[in-house]
LUMNUDO-781588 format. One record per residue: x, y, z of N, C-alpha, C in turn; residue in three letters; residue number from 0. Coordinates in steps of 0.1 Angstrom, whole numbers. Atoms other than C-alpha are relative to their C-alpha. Layout:
LUMNUDO-781588
{pt {X,Y,Z},{X,Y,Z},{X,Y,Z},ALA,NUM},
...
***
This chain:
LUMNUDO-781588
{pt {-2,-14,4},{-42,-58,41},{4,8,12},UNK,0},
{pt {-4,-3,-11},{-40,-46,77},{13,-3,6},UNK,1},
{pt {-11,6,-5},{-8,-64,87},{12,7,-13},UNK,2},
{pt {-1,-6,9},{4,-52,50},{4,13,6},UNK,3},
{pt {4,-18,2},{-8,-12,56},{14,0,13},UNK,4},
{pt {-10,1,-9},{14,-18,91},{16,5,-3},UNK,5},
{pt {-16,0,5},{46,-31,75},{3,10,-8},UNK,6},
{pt {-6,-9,9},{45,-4,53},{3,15,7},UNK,7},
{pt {-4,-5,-2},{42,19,80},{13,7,10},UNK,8},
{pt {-8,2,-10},{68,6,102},{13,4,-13},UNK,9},
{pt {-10,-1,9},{90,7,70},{7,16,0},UNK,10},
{pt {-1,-15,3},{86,48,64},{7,1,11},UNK,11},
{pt {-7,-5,-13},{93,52,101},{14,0,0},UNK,12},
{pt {-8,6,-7},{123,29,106},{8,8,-12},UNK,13},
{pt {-9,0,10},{138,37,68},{6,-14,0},UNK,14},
{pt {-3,15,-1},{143,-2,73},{-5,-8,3},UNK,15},
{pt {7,15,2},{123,-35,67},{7,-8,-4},UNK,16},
{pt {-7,15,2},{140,-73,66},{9,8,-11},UNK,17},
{pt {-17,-5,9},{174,-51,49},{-10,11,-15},UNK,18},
{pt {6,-13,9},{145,-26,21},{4,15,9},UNK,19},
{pt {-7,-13,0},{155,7,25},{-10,12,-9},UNK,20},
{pt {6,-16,0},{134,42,24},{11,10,1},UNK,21},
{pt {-5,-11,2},{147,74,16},{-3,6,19},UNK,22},
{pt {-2,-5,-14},{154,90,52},{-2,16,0},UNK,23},
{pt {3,-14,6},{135,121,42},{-14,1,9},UNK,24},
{pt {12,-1,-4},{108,136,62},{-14,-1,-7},UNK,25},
{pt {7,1,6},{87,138,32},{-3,-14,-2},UNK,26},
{pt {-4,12,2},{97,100,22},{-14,-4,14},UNK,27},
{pt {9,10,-13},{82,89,59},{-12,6,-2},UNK,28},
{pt {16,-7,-3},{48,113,62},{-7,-8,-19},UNK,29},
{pt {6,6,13},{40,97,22},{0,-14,4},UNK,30},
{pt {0,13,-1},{52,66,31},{-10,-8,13},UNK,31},
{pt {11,4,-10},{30,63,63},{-13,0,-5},UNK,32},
{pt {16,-6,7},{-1,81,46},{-3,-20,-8},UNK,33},
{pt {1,17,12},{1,44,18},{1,-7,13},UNK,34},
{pt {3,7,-12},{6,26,53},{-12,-3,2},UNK,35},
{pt {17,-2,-4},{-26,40,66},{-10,0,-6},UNK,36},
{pt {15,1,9},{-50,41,35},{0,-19,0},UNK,37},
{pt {-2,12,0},{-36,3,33},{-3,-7,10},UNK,38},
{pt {2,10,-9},{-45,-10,65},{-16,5,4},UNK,39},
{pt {17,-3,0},{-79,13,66},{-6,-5,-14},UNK,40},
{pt {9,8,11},{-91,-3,34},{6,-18,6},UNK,41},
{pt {2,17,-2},{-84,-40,49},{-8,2,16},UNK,42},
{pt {7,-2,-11},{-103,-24,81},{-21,-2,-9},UNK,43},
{pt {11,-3,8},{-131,-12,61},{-10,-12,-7},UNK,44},
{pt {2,9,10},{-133,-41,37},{-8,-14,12},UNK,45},
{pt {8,9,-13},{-143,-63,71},{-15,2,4},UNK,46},
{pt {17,-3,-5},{-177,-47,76},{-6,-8,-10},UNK,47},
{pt {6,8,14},{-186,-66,38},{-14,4,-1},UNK,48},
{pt {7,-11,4},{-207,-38,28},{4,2,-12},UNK,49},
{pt {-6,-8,13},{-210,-23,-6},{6,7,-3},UNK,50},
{pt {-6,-17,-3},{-202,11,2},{13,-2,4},UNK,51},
{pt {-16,2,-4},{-175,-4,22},{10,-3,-9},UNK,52},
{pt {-11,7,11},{-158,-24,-7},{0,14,-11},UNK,53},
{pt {-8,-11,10},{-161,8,-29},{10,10,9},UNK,54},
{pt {-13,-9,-9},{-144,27,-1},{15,-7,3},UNK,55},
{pt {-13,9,-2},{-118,-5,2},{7,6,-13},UNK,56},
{pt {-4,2,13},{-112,-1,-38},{4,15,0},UNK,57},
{pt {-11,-14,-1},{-105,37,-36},{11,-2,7},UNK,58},
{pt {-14,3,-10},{-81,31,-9},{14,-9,-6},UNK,59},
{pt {-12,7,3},{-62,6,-23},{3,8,-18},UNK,60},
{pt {-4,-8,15},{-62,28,-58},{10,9,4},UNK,61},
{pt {-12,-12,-9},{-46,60,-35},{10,-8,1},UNK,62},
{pt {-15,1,-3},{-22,32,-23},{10,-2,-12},UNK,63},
{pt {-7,3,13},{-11,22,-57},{7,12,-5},UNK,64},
{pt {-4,-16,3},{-11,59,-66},{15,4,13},UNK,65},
{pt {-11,-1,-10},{14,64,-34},{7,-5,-4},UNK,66},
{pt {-12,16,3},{36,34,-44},{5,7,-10},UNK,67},
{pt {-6,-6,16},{39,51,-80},{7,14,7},UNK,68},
{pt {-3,-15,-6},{46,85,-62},{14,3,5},UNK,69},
{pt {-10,6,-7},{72,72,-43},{12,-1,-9},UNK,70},
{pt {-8,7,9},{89,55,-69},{6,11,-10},UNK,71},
{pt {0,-12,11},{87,87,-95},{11,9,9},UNK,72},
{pt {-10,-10,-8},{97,111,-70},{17,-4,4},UNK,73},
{pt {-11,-1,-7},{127,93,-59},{3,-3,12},UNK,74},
{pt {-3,3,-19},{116,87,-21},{1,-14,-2},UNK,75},
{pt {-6,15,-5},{119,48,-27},{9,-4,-12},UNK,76},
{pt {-10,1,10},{149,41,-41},{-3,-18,-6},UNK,77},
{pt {-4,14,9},{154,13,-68},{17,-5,-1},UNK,78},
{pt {-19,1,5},{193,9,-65},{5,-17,4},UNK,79},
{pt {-9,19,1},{191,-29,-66},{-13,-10,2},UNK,80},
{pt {13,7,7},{168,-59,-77},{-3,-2,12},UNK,81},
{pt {11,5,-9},{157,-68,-44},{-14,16,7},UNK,82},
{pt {12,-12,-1},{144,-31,-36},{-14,2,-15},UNK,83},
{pt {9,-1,9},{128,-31,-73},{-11,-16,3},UNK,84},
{pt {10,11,-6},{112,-65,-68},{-11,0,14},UNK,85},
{pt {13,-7,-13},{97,-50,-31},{-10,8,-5},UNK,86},
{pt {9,-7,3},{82,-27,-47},{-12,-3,-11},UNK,87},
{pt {9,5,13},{68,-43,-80},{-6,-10,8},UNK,88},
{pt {8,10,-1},{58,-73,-62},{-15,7,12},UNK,89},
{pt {4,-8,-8},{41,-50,-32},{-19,5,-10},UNK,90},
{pt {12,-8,8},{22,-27,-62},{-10,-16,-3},UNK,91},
{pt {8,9,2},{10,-61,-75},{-11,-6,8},UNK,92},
{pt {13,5,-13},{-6,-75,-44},{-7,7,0},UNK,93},
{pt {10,-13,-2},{-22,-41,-36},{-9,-1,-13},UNK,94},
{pt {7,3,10},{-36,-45,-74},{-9,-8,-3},UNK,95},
{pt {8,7,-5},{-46,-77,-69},{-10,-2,8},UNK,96},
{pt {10,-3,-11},{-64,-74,-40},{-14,8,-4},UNK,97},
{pt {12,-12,2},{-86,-43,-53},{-2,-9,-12},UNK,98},
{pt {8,9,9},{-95,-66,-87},{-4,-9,8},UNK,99},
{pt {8,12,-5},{-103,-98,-66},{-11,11,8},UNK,100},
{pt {11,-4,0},{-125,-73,-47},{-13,2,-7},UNK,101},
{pt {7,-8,12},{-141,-53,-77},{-9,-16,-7},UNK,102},
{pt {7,10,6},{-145,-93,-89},{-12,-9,6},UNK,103},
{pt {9,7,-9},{-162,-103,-57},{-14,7,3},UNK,104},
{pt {7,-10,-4},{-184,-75,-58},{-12,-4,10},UNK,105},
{pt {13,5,-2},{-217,-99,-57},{0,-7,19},UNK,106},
{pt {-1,2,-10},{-206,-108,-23},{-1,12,13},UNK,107},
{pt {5,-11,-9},{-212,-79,-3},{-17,10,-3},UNK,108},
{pt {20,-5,0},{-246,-65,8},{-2,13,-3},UNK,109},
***
């Protein structure tokens, strides 16, 4: 999730990941960084393997999902071709993933 939160916010920055493409909007970067950062602080977080921590990992990755949708609504990440739609759907999925296999692991944190 850390290496993740990163790439996403090297993306906002650059407006360019391996040929994906961000909206080149100051708004676009400061949103797109924010999902970066809640994304790499909930795979920080989630390392202590704490309770508290894994409910503060699972908000986090809920905000990022929320971001990801935000993005997409508004317009700052464009869909104008199946490999941007597929970054993004396959992206939200992981992030989804991740916070269920959490939520499923719960019994594993103290």
């Amino acid at each position: 999730m850390i290496v993740f939160g990163f790439a996403e916010i090297i993306t906002s920055l650059t407006h360019n990941f391996f040929g994906l493409h961000s909206a080149a909007l100051a708004v676009a970067t400061l949103v797109g960084a924010g999902v970066g950062a809640l994304y790499a602080a909930a795979g920080l977080v989630i390392l202590i393997m704490k309770r508290r921590a894994a409910q503060l990992a699972l908000l986090l990755l809920v905000m990022v999902v929320a971001g990801r949708l935000f993005l997409v609504v508004t317009g700052l990440y464009q869909l104008n071709s199946l490999r941007q739609t597929a970054a993004m759907v396959a992206g939200t999925v992981i992030t989804a993933g991740v916070a269920i296999f959490i939520a499923w692991q719960r019994s594993a944190f103290r």
